[in-house]
C-alpha positions as CSV (number, residue, x, y, z in Angstrom):
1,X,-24.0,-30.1,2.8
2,X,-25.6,-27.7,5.3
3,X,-22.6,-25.6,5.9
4,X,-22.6,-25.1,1.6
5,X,-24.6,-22.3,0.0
6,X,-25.9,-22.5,-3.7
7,X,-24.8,-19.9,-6.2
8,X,-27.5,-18.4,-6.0
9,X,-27.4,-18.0,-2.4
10,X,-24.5,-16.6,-3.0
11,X,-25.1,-13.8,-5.8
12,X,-28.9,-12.8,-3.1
13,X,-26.1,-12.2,-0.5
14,X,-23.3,-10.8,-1.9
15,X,-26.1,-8.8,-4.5
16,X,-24.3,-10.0,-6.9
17,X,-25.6,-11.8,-10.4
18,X,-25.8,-15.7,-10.5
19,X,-24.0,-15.9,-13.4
20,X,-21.3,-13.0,-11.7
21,X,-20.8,-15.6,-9.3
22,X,-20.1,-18.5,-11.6
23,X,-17.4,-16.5,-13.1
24,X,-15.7,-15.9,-9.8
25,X,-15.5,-19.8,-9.0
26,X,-14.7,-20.5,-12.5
27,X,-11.4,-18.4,-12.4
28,X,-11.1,-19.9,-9.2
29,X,-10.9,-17.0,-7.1
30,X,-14.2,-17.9,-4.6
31,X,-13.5,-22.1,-4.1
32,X,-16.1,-24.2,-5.0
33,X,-17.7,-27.9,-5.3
34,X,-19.3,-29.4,-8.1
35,X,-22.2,-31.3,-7.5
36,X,-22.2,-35.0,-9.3
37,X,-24.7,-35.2,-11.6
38,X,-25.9,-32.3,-11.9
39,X,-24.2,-30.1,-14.5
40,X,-22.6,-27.0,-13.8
41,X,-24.4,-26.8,-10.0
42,X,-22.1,-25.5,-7.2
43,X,-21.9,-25.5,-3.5
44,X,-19.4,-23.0,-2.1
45,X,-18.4,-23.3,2.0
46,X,-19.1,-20.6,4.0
47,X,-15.5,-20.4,5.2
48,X,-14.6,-19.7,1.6
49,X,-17.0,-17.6,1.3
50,X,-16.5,-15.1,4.4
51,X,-12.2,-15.4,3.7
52,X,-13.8,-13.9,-0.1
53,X,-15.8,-11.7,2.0
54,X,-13.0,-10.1,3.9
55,X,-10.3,-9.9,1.6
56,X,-12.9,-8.5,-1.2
57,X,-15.1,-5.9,0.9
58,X,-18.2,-7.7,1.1
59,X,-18.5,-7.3,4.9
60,X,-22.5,-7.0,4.7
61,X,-22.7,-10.4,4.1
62,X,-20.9,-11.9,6.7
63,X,-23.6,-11.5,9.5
64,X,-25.9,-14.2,7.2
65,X,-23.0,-16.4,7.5
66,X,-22.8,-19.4,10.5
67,X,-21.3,-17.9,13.6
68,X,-19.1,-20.8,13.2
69,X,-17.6,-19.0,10.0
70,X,-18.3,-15.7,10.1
71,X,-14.9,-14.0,11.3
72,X,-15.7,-12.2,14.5
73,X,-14.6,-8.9,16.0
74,X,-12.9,-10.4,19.4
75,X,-12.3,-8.6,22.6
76,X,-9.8,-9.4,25.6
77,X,-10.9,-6.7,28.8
78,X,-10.9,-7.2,32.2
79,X,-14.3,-5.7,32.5
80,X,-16.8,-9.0,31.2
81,X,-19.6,-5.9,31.6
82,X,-17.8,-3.7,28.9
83,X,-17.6,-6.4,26.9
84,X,-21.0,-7.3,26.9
85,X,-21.8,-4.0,26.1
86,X,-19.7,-3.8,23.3
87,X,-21.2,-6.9,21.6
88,X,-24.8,-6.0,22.3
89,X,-23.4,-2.2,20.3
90,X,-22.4,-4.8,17.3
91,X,-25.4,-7.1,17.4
92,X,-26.9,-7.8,14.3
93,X,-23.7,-6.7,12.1
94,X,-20.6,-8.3,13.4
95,X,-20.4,-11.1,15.9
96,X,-17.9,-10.5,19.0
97,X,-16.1,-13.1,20.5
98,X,-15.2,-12.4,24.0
99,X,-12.0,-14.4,25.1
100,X,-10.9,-13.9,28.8
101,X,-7.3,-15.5,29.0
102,X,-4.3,-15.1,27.0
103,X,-4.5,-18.6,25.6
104,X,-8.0,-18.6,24.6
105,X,-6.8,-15.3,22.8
106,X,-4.1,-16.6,20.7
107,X,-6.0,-19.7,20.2
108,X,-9.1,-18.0,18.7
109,X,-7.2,-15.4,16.9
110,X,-5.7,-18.4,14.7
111,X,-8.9,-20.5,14.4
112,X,-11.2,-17.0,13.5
113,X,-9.2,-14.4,12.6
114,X,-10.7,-11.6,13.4
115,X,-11.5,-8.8,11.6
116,X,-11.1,-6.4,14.4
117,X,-9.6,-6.7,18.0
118,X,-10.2,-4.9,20.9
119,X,-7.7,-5.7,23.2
120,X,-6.9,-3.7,26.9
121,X,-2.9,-3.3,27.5
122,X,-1.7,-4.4,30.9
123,X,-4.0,-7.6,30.5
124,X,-1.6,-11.4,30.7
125,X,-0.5,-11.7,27.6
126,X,-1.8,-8.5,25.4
127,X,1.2,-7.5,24.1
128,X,2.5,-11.2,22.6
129,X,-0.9,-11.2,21.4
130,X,-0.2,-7.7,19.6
131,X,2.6,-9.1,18.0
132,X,1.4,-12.5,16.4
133,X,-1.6,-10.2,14.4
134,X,1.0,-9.4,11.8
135,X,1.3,-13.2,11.0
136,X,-2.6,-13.1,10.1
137,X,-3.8,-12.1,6.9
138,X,-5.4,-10.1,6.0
139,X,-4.3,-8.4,9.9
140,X,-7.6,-7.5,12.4
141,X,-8.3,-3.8,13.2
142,X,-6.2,-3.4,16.3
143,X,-8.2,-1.1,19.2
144,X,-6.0,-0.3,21.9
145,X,-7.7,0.0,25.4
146,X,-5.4,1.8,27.8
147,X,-5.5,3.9,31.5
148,X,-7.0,7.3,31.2
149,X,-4.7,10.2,29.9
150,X,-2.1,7.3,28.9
151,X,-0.1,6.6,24.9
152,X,1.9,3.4,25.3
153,X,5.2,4.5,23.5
154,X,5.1,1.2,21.2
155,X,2.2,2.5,19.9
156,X,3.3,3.7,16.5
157,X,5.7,0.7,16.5
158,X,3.1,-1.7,17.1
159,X,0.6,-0.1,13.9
160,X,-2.2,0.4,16.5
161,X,-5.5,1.5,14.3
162,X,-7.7,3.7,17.1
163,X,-6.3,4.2,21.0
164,X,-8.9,4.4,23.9
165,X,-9.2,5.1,27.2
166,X,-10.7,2.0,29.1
167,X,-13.4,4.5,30.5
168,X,-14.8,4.8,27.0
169,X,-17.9,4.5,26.0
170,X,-18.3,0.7,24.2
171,X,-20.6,2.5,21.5
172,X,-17.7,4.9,20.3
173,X,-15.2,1.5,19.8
174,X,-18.0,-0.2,18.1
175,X,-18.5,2.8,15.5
176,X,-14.5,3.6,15.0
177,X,-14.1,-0.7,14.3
178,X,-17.2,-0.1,11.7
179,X,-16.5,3.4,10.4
180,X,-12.7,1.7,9.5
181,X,-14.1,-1.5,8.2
182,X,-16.3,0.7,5.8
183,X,-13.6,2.2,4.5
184,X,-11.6,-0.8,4.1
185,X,-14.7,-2.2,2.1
186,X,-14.4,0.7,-0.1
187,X,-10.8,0.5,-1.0
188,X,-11.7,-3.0,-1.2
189,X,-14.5,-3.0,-4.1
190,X,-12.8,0.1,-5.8
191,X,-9.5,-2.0,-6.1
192,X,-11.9,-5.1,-7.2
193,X,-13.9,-3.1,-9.8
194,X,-10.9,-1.3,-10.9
195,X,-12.0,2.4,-9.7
């Protein structure tokens, strides 16, 4: 039961009420496991708990989660220095998955989705990869690196979130991924709470 959290895990994380959370597994909206013998006691997977997470706004609680279930931001570059850089920028809030082919890429994408992607165009594979996001839901933030003073013409087809040049600075993609997942988690919690 070490991948499980108790309820009251739960409500420290999320900052929620004990009882709140009850409520939510009761109406069956955050899946949980009763414990034989011992009442009304819970266990809720952390799976189930970051895919309530990312559909619901809660995205402060995914860094207490297991790397193994904690959706990751995920980036596909040519540059493995860039991407290092990038995940030491996210360090601490999101983890970043770096993948380096095109298989690895479509691979992880299913098994984590992702709540962001940063993916460089020109790279084997980017733009299939681009195109089987829409299958996932809820669909990753899509950064779109590309060649200084280039816009690919697909972009607007292709519902890119934030274009950069590949000479940006991994700091500035790191703050657009979190400034958009903050207001995601807004318009997430005010649809939630009924604002």
């Amino acid at each position: 039961m070490k991948d499980y959290l108790t309820t009251g895990q739960v409500a420290k994380l999320m900052g929620l009420s004990q009882r709140g959370i009850c409520c939510l597994c009761d109406d069956g909206r955050l899946p949980a496991t009763k414990v034989p013998g011992r009442g009304h006691d819970r266990r809720i997977h952390q799976a189930d708990l970051a895919e309530f997470c990312v559909r619901h706004g809660y995205l402060r609680v995914l860094p207490a989660l297991s790397r193994a279930f904690a959706p990751a931001v995920m980036s596909y570059t040519s540059s493995l220095q860039w991407g290092k850089r990038f995940a030491a920028e996210l360090e601490g809030r999101l983890a970043v998955t770096m993948v380096l082919t095109s298989y690895e890429l479509g691979w992880e994408c299913c098994r984590q989705r992702p709540l962001a992607l940063v993916l460089e165009l020109g790279l084997s594979g980017s733009a299939e990869a681009v195109k089987h996001l829409y299958h996932l839901d809820p669909r990753p933030i899509l950064v779109l690196l590309v060649p200084d003073d280039c816009r690919p013409a697909q972009a607007d087809t292709l519902r890119i979130d934030h274009i950069a040049s590949q000479s940006c600075d991994p700091a500035l993609i790191a703050d657009a991924i979190l400034q958009r997942l903050a207001i995601t988690k807004i318009q997430a919690n005010g649809a939630t709470h009924g604002t």
